[in-house]
Residue frames as qw, qx, qy, qz and C-alpha x, y, z in Angstrom:
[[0.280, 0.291, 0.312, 0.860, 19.00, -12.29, 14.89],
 [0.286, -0.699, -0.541, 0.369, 17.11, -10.48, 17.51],
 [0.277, -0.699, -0.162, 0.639, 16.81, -6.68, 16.24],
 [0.611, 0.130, 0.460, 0.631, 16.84, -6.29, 13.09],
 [0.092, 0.512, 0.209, -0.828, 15.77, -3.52, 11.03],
 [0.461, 0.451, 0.747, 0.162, 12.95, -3.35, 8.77],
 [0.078, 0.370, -0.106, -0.920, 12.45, -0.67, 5.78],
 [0.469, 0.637, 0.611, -0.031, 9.05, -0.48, 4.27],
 [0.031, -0.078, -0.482, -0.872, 9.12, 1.57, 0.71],
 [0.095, 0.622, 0.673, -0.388, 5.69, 3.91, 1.08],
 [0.075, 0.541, -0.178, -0.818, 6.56, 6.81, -0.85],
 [0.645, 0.543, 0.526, 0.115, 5.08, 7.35, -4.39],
 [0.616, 0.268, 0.374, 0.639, 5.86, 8.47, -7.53],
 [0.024, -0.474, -0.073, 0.877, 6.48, 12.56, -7.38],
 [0.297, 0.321, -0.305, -0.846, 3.66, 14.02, -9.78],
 [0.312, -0.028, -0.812, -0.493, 2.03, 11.41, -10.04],
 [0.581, -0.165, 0.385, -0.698, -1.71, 10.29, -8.67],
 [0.082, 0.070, -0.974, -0.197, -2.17, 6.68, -7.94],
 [0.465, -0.280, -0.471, -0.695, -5.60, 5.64, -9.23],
 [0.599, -0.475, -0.645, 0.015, -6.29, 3.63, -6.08],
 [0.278, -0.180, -0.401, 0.854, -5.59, 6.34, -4.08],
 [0.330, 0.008, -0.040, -0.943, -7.61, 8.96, -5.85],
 [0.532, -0.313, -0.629, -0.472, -10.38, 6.04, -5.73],
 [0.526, -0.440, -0.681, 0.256, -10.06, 5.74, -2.27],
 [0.106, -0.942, -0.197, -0.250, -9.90, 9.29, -1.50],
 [0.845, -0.431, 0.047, 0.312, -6.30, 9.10, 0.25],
 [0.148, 0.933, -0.266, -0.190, -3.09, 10.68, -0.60],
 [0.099, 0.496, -0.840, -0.194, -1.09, 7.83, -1.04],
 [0.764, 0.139, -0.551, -0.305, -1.84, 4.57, -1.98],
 [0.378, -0.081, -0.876, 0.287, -0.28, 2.49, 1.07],
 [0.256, 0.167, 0.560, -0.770, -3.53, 4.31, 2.87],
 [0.687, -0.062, -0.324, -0.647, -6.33, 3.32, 0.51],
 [0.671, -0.154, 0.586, -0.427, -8.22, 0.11, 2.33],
 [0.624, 0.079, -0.699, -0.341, -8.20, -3.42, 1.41],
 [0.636, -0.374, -0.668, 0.102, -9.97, -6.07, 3.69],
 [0.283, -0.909, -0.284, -0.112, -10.92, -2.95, 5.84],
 [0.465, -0.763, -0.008, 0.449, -7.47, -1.96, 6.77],
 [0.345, 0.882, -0.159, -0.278, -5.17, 0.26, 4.99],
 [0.872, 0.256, -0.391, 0.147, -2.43, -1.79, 2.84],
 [0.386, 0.584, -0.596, 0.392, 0.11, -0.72, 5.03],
 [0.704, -0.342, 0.370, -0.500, -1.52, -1.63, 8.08],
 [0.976, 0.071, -0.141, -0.149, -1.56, -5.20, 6.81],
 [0.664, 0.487, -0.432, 0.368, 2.12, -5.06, 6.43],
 [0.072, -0.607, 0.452, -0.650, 2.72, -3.44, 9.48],
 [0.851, -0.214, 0.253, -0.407, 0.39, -6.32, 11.69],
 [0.841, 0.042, -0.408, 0.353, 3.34, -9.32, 10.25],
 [0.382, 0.488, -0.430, 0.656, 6.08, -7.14, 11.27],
 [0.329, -0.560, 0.321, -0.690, 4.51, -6.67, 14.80],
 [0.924, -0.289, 0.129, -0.214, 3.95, -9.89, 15.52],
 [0.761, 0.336, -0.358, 0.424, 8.05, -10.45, 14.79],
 [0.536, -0.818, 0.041, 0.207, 9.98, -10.22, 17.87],
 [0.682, -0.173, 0.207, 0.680, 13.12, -10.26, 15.86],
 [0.260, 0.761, 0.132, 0.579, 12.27, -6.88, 14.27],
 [0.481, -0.166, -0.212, 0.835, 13.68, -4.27, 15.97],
 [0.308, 0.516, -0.045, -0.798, 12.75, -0.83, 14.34],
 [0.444, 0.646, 0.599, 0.166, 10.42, -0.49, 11.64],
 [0.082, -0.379, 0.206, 0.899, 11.98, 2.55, 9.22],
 [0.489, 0.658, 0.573, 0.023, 8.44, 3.64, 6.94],
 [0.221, -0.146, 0.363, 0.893, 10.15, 5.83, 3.67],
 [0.219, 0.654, 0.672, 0.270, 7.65, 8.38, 2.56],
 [0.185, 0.581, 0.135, 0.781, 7.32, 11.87, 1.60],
 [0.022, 0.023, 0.373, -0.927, 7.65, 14.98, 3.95],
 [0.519, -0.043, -0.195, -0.831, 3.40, 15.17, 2.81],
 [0.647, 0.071, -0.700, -0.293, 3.05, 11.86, 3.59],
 [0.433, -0.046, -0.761, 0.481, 4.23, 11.43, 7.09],
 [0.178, -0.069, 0.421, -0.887, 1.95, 13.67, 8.94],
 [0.759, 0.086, -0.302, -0.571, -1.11, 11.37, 7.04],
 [0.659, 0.068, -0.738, 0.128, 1.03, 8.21, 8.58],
 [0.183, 0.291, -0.722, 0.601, 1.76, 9.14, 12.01],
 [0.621, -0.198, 0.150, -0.744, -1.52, 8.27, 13.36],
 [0.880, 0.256, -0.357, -0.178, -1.18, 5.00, 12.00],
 [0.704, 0.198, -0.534, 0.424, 1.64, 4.22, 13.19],
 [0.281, -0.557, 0.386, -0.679, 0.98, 5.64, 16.96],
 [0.832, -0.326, 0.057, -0.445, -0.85, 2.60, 17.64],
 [0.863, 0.298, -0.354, 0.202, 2.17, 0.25, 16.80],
 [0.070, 0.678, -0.271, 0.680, 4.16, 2.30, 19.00],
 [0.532, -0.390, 0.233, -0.715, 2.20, 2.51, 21.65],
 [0.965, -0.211, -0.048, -0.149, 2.45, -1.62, 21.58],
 [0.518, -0.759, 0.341, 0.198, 6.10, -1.03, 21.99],
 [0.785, -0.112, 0.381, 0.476, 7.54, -0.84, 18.86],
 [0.117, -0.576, 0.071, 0.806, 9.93, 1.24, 17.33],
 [0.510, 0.632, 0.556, 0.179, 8.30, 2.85, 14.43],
 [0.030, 0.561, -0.045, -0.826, 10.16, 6.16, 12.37],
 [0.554, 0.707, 0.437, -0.056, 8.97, 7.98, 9.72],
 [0.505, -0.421, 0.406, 0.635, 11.53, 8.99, 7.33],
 [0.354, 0.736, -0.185, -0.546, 11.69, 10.99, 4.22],
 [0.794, 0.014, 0.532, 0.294, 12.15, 9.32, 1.48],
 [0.084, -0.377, 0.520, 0.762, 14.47, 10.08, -1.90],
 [0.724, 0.444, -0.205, -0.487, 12.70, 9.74, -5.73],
 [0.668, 0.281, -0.680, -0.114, 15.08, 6.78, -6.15],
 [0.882, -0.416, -0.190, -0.112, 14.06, 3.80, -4.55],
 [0.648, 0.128, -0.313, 0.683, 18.45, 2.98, -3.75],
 [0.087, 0.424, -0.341, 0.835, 18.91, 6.48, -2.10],
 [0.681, -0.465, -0.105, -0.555, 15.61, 5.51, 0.13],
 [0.908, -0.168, -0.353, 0.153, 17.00, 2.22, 1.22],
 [0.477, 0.304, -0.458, 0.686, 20.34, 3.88, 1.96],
 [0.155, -0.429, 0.104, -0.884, 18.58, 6.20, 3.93],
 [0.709, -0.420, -0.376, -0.424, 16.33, 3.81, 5.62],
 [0.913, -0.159, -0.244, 0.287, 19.30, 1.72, 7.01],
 [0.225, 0.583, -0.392, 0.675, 21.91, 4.69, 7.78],
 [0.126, -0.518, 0.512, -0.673, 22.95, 4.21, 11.27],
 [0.850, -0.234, 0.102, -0.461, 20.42, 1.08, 12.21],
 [0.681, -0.319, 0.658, 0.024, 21.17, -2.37, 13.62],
 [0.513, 0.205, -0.701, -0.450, 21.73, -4.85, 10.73],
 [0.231, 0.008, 0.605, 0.762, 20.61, -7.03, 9.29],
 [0.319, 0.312, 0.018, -0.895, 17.97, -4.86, 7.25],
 [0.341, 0.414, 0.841, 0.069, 14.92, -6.31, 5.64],
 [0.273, 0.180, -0.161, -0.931, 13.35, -3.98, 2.80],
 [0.203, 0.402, 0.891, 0.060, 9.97, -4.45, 1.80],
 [0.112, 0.040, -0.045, 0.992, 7.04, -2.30, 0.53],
 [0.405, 0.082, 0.335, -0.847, 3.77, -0.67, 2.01],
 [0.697, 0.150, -0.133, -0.688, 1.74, -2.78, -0.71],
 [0.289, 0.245, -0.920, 0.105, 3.33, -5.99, 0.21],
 [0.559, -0.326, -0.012, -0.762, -0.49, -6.83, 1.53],
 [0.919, -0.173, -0.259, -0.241, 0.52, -10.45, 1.76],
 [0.013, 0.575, -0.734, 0.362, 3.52, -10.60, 3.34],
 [0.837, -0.491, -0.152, -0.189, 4.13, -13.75, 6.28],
 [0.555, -0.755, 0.348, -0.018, 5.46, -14.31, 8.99],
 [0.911, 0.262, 0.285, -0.142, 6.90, -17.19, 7.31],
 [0.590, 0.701, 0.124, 0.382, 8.21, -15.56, 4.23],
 [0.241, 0.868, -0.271, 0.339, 10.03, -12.87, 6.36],
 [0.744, -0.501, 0.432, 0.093, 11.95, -15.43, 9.05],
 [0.850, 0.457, 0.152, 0.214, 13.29, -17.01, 5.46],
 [0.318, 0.872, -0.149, 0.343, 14.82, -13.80, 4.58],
 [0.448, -0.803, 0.384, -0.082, 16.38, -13.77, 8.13],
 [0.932, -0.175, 0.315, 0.048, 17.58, -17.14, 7.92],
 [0.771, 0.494, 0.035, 0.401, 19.20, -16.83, 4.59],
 [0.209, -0.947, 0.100, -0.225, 20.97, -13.98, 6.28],
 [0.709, -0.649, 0.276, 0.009, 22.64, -16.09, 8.34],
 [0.813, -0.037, 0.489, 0.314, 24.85, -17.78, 5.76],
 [0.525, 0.455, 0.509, 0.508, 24.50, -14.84, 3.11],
 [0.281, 0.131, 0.011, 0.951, 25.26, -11.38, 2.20],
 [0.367, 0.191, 0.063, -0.908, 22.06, -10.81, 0.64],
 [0.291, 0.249, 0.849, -0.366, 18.59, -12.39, 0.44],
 [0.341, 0.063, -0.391, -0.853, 16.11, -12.23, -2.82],
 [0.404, 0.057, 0.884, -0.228, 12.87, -14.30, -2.61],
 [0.525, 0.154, -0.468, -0.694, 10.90, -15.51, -5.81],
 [0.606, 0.278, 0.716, -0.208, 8.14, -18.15, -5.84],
 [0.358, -0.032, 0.829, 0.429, 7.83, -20.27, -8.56],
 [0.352, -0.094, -0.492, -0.791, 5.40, -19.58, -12.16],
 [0.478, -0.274, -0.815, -0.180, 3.41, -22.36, -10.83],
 [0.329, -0.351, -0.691, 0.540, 3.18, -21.73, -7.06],
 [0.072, 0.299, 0.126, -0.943, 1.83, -18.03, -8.29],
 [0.407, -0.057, -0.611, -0.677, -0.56, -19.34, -10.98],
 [0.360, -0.366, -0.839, 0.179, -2.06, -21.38, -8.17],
 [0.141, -0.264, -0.557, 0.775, -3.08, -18.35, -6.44],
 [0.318, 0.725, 0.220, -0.570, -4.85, -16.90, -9.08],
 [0.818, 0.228, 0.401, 0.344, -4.25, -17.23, -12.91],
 [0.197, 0.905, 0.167, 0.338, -4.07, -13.65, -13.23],
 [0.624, -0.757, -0.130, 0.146, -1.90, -13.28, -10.50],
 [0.300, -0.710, 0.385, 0.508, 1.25, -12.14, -11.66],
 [0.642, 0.684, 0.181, -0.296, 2.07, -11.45, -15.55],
 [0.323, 0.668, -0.645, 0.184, 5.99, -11.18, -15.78],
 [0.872, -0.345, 0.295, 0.183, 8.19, -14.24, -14.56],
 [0.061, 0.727, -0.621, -0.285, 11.97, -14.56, -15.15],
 [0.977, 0.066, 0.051, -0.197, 12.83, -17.49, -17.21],
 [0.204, -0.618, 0.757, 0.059, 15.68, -19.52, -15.95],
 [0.319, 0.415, -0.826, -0.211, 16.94, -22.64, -17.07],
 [0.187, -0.027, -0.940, 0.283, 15.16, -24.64, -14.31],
 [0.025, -0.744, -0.658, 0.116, 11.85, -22.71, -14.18],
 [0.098, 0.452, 0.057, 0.885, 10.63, -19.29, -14.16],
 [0.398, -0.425, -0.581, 0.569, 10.01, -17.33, -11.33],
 [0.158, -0.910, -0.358, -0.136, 8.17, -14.34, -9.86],
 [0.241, 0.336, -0.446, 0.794, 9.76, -11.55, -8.16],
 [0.438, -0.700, -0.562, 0.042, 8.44, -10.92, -4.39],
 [0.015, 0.759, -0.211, 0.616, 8.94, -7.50, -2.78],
 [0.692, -0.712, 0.115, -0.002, 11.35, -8.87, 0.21],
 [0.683, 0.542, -0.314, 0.376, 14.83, -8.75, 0.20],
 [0.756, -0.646, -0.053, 0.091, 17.41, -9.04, 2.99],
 [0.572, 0.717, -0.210, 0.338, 20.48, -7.56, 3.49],
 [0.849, 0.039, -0.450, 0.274, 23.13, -8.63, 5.96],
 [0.358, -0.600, -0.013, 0.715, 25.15, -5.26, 6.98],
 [0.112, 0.869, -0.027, -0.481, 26.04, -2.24, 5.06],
 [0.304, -0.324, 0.759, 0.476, 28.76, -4.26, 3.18],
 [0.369, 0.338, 0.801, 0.327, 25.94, -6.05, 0.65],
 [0.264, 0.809, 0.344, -0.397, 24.66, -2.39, -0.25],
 [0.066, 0.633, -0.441, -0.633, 26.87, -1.75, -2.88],
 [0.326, 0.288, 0.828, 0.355, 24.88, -4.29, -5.04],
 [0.287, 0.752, 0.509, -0.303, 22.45, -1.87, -4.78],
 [0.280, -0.595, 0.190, 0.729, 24.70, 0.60, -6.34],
 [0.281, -0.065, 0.702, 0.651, 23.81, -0.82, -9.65],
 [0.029, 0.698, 0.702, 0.136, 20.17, 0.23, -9.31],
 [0.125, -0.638, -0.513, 0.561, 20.65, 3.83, -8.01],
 [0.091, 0.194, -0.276, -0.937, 20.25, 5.69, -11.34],
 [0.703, 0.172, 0.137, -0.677, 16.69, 3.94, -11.19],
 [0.527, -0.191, 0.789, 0.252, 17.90, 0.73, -12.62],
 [0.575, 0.693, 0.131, -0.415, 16.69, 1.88, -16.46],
 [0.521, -0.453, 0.608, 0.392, 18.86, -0.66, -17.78],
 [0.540, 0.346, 0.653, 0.403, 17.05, -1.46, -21.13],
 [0.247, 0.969, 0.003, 0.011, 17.10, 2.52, -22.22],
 [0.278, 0.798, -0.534, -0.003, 20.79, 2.25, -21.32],
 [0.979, 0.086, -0.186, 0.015, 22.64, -0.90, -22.08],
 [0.415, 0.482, -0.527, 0.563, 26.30, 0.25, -21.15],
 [0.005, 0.533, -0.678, 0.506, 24.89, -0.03, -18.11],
 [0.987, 0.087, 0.054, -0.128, 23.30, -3.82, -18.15],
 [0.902, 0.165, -0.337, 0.214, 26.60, -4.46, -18.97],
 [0.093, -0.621, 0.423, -0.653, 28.22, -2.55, -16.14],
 [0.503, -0.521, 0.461, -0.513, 26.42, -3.62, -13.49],
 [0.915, -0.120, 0.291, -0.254, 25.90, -7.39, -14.67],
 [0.647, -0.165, 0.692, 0.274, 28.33, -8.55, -17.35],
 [0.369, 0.351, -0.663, -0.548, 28.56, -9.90, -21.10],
 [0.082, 0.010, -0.984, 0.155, 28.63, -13.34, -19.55],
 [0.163, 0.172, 0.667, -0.706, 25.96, -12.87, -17.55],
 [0.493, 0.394, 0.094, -0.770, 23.66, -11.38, -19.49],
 [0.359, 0.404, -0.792, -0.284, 24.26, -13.99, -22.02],
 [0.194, 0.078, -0.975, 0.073, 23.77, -16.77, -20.02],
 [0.287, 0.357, 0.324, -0.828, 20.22, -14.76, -18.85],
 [0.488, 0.354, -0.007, -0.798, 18.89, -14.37, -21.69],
 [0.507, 0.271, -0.719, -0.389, 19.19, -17.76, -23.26],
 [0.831, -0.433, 0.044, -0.346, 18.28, -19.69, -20.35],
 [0.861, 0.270, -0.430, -0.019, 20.75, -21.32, -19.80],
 [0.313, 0.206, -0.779, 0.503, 21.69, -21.57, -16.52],
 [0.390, -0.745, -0.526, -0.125, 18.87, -22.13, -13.14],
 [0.318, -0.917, -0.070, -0.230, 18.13, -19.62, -10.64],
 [0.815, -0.566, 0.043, 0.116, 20.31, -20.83, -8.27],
 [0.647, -0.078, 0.215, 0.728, 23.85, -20.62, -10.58],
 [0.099, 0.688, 0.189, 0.693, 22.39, -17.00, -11.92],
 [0.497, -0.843, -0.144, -0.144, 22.52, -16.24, -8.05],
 [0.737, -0.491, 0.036, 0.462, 25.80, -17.17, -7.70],
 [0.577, 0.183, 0.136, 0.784, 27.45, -15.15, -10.34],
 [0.106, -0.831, -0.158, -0.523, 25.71, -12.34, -9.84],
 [0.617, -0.787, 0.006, -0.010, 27.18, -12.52, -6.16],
 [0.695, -0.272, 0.191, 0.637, 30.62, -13.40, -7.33],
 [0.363, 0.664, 0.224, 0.614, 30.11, -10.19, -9.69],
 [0.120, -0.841, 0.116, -0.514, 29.65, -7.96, -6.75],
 [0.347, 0.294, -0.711, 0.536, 31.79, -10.07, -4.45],
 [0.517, -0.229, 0.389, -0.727, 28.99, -10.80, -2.23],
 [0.081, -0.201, -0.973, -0.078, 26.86, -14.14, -1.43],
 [0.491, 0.058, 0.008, -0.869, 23.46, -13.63, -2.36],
 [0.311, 0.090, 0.892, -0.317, 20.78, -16.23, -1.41],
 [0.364, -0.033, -0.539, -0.759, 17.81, -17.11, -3.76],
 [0.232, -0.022, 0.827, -0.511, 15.11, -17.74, -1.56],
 [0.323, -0.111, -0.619, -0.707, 11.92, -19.47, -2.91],
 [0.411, -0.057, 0.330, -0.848, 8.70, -19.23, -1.52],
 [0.094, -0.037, -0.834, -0.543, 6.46, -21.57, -2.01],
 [0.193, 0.677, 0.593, -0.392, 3.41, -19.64, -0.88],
 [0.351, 0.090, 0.409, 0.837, 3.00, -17.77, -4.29],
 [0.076, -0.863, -0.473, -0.159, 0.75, -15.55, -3.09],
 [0.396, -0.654, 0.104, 0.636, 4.20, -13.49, -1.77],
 [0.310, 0.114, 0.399, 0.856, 4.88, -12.71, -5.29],
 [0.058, -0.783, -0.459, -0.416, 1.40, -10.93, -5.52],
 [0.141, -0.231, -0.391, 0.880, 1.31, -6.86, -4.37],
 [0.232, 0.803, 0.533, -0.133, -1.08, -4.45, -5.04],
 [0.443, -0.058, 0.282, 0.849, -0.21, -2.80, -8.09],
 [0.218, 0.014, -0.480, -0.850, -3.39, -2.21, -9.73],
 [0.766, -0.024, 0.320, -0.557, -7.06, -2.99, -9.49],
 [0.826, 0.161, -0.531, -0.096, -6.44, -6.44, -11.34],
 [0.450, 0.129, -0.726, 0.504, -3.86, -7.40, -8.10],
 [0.237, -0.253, 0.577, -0.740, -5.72, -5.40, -5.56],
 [0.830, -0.185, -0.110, -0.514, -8.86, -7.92, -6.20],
 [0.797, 0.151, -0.554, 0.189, -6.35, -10.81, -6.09],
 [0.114, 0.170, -0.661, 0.722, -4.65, -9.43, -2.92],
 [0.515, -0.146, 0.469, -0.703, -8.43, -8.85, -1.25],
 [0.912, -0.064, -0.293, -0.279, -9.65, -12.47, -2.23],
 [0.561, 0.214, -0.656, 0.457, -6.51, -13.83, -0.87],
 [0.036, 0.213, -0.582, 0.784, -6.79, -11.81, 2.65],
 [0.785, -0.122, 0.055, -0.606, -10.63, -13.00, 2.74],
 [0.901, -0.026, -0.432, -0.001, -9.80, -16.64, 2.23],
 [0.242, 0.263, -0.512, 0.781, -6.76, -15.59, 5.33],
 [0.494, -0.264, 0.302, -0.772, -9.70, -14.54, 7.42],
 [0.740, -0.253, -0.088, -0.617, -12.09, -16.96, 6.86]]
């Protein structure tokens, strides 16, 4: 799977100032420093050491990209392809936009993904190989190990509850029209008609009671959008951790110090 194409999510929230930005003095947030380099930098240093990436597609604001392209000269300059690309307010119109016209298959991730591995994103490929589309969660436990603070929300399935991890993997252009159900911002619990749109009665049912595991809530969701969609579980549960906030960014820089030492 030589070539793929990778889309990092960099962009931030229009009008809004993230606090670890304005603490780091920075205009966006994937430039503020942890473990001396900027987050994205971290992200960007797996992905270079993947020969099966292809292009690297970084989504961020028209204001944003002239604050990247330095960064990203040096990546370049080691001979890989790196664009900078506008990105939309909704995250869906970004992706679309990320992948328009690029090899498949497409790996999304985003800028604050600090822990990313090499590891964690060959998975994604792999599942690829046999599947539409690629999610990857790591278990309540495998993330409580990392840190007890480390992650506050977990879904609770029938067979455990799980993190979410910011990597996903998507096959060809065909497995984008799951997205479709996210691209009004996925604001599903302000409007329920669509929760049951994009997912079911059934579904949602069988969701909220636990009462099916991860693995049979992966298939129906894939036989809802006519697609095969891989649950991939991590069990380094330090992939579910980004850097939302100063509570994660300490967790993310204790992690990348113990990584060093």
């Amino acid at each position: 799977m030589a070539g793929c194409t990778v889309v990092v999510l960099a962009a931030q929230r229009a009008g809004v100032v993230n606090p670890l930005a304005q603490r780091a003095g920075v205009s966006h947030k994937c430039l503020a420093p942890i473990a001396g380099k900027p987050l994205i930098v971290h992200v960007m240093d797996v992905l270079a050491r993947c020969p099966e990436v292809g292009t690297v597609r970084v989504m961020v604001e028209p204001d944003g990209q002239a604050a990247l392209e330095p960064v990203m000269t040096a990546y370049r300059d080691a001979g890989l392809e790196v664009d900078l690309v506008s990105s939309s307010e909704n995250i869906v119109e970004s992706v679309l936009a990320g992948v328009e016209g690029q090899q498949a298959p497409f790996v999304v991730t985003t800028a604050d993904n600090v822990l990313l591995s090499r590891e964690a994103f060959l998975a994604t490929l792999n599942a690829l190989s046999s599947h539409d589309a690629a999610m990857n969660l790591a278990t309540k436990a495998a993330v409580l190990s990392v840190h007890p603070d480390a992650q506050r929300n977990f879904y609770e399935f029938r067979d455990d509850a799980y993190a979410n991890c910011n990597l996903y993997g998507l096959a060809g252009a065909h497995a984008l029209r799951a997205a479709e159900a996210f691209r009004e911002g996925g604001q599903f619990q302000k409007n329920p008609r669509r929760l049951l749109t994009a997912f079911g009665l059934l579904n949602i049912l069988l969701f909220r009671f636990r009462l099916i595991g991860l693995q049979s809530a992966a298939r129906r969701i894939g036989k809802r959008f006519g697609l095969s969609i891989a649950a991939v579980i991590q069990s380094d549960g330090a992939q579910a951790v980004d850097v939302d906030n100063e509570r994660t960014y300490a967790i993310a820089e204790m992690v990348l110090e113990q990584r060093a030492r």
